[in-house]
N, C-alpha and C positions, 0 to 999 in steps of 0.2 A: 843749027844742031838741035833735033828734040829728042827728049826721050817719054815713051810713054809711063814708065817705071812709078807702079804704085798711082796712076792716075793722075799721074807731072806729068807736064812738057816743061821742058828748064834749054833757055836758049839767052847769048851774050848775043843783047839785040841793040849794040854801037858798034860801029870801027873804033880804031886808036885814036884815029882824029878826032872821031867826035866828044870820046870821052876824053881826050885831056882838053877839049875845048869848053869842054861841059864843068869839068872840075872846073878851068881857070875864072870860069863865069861863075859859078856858085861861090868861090872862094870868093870872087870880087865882093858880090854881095855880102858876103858873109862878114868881111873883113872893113867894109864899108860901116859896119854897125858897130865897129870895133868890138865883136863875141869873138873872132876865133884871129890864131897866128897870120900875119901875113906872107904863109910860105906854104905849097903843096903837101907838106911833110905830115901833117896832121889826118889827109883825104884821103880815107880805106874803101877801097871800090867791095865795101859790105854785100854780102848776099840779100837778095829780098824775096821773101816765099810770098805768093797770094792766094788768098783762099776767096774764091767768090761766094757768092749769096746762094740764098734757097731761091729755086727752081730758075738760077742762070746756071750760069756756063763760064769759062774764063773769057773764049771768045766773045761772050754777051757783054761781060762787065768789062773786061780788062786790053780787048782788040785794040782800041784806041789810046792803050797807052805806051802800047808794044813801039815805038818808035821813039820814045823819047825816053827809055831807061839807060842811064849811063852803067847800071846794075848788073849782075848775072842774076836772072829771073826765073823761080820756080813757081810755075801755074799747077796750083794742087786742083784738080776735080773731084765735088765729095760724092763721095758713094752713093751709086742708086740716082745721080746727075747723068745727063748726056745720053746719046743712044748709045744702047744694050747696058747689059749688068742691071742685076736684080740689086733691091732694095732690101740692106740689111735689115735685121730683128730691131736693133738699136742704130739707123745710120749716124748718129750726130758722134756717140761714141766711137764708132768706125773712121769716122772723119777726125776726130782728134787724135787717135792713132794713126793715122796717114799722114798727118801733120808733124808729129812728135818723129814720124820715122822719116820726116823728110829733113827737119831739123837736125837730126843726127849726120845727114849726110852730107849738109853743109860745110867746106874747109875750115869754117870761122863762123861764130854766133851771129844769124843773120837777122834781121829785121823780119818780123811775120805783121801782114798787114792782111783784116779780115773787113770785108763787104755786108753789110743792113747788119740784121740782129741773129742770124743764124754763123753767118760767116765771121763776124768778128768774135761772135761768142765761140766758135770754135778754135779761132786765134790764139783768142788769152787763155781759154782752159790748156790747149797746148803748150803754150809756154811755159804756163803758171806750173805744169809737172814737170819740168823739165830747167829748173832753175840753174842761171850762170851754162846756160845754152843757148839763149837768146837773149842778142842786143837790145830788141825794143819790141814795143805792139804797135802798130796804126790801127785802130776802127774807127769807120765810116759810116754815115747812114746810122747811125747808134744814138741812145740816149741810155746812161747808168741809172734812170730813175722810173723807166716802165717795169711794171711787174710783170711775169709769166700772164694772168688775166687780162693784164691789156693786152699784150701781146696776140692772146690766143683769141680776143673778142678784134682784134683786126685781123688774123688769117682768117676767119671765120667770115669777115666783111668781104675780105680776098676773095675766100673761094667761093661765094654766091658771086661775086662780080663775074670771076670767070669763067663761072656754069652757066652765066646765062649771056655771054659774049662769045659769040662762034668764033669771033676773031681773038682772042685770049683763048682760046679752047685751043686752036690750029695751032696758035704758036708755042704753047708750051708741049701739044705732040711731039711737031716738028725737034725741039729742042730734047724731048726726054721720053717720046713716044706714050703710047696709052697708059702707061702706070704715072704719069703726072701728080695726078690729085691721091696716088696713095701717098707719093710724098709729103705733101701736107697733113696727109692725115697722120704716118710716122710721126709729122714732127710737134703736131697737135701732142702724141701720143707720150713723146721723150716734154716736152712740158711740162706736162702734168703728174708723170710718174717721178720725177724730179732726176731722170738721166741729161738733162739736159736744162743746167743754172744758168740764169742770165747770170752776167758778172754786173753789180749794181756798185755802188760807192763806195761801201767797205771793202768791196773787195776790191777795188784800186787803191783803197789807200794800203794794203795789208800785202800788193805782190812789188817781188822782188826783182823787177824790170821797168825801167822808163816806157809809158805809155803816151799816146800824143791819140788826140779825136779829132776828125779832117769832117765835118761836115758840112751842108749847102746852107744858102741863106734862106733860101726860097720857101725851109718848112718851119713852121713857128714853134712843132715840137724838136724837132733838133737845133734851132738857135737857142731854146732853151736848158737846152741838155749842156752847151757851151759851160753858163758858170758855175754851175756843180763839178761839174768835171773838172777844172781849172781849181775852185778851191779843193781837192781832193786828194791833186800834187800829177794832176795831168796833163802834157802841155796841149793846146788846142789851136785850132784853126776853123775859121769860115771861109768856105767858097764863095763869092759873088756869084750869081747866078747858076747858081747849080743848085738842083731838089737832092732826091733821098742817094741816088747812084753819081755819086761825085766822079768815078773814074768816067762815067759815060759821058755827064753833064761837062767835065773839066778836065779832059785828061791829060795836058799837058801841067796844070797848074797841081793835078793830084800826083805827077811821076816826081814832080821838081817839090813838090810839099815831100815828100816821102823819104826825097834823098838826101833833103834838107835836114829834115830830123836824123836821119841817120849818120850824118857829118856832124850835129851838134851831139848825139849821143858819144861817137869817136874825143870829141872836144870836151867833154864832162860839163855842155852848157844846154841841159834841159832843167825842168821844175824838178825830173826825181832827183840828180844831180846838187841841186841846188839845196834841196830839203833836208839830202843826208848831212849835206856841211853844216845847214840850219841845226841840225840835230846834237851834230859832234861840237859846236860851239856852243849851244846851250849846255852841253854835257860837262864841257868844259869851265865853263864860269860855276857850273856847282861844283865842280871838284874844287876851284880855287876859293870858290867863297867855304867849302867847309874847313879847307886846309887854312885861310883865313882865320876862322873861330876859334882852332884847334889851337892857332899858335896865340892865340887873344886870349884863352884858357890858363893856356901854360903860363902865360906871363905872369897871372894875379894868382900862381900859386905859389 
């Protein structure tokens, strides 16, 4: 079942079998580590939205994972992607209201999981307006610690690469026809006029949704980007063998990361999970220690 609504195809891509076969196997795992119940009753077959990268496609990034989501899965397309449809004033904007209004039409607050540094920043800004809407974030291929300038001094490395490679030329026609390279330049464009915020450290520490960062091992700035994120209160994952596009490089190990976190978010056993109790017990030992002093007062009066 697809629908193209709003630039989705959303399709339940398991039988029953597979999925209660898929539950009982994740559950094993899960319950092997003594984290969660040993009983089905906890496993919410959670919606999961994906947002692919700049100048893919869902087919590009996410084809190969299409068999192995136990999920109901909505593939967004950002605007001014794919052949036809022109390329909005502000696409990245356009693209987070695409998201935001896909998010609504989910039965239940789904997991939104976003691709490199356009697609996942369009994830969490989704989310992030739309608070006690969405379960969780996955980003991929991400690091919280490049600025807009790095960013924009590697598209810029990007696009001389593929101005002067006919075979990177052909293929991102093929994928989005001759306006290819305006989208880069769009996105150069929402960079720097600041429509378009990387979300960096503080802003994971400050949103109000469990985040998890699924990256490869293979690149030594995103193995780096790991323990920032991690001390930040995000939980994280490295791929073995996978570079910057984990679903391409790893797609069965990025479907079962994915649905992973989204059964530990159902179970209240992630880092943001864990930070708010962190929080509500420190809060608690100073009420106790003031009501403490209070009553230590009153005595030597």
């Amino acid at each position: 079942m697809r629908s193209n609504k709003l630039g989705a195809s959303s399709a339940i891509l398991a039988c029953a079998d597979g999925v209660s076969s898929r539950r009982r196997d994740l559950n094993s795992a899960l319950t092997g580590h003594a984290l969660l119940p040993a009983t089905e009753s906890w496993y919410r077959v959670r919606p999961v939205i994906l947002v692919h990268g700049l100048l893919g496609t869902a087919d590009a990034h996410y084809a190969g994972c299409r068999r192995w989501w136990s999920q109901s899965v909505t593939e967004i397309r950002l605007p001014g992607h794919g052949a036809g449809g022109e390329i909005p004033s502000h696409p990245a904007a356009a693209a987070i209201d695409r998201v935001r209004e896909a998010i609504g039409e989910q039965p239940q607050p789904p997991v939104v999981v976003g691709l490199s540094y356009l697609g996942a920043a369009v994830a969490f800004r989704a989310a992030e307006r739309v608070p006690g809407r969405v379960a969780g974030v996955v980003m991929s291929g991400y690091s919280f610690l490049v600025s807009p300038d790095t960013l924009n001094r590697w598209l810029a490395g990007f696009t001389r690469m593929a101005t002067h490679q006919q075979g990177s030329r052909n293929h991102f026609a093929e994928l989005h026809g001759e306006k290819w390279d305006k989208l880069l330049t769009a996105t150069f464009d929402e960079l720097s006029d600041g429509c378009l915020r990387l979300p960096d450290v503080d802003d994971l520490t400050r949103v109000e949704t469990p985040v998890q960062l699924v990256n490869g091992a293979l690149l030594q700035n995103e193995r780096n980007a790991i323990g920032p994120a991690a001390a930040a209160g995000a939980d994280v994952a490295v791929v073995a063998g996978a570079g910057h596009v984990v679903p391409v490089d790893a797609p069965r190990v990025f479907a079962a990361t994915v649905e992973e976190f989204a059964a530990r978010i159902d179970a209240e056993r992630t880092a943001f999970h864990e930070r708010r109790r962190a929080a509500e017990r420190a809060a608690h030992r100073d009420v106790s220690a003031a009501e403490a002093g209070e009553t230590e007062e009153a005595a030597h009066v």
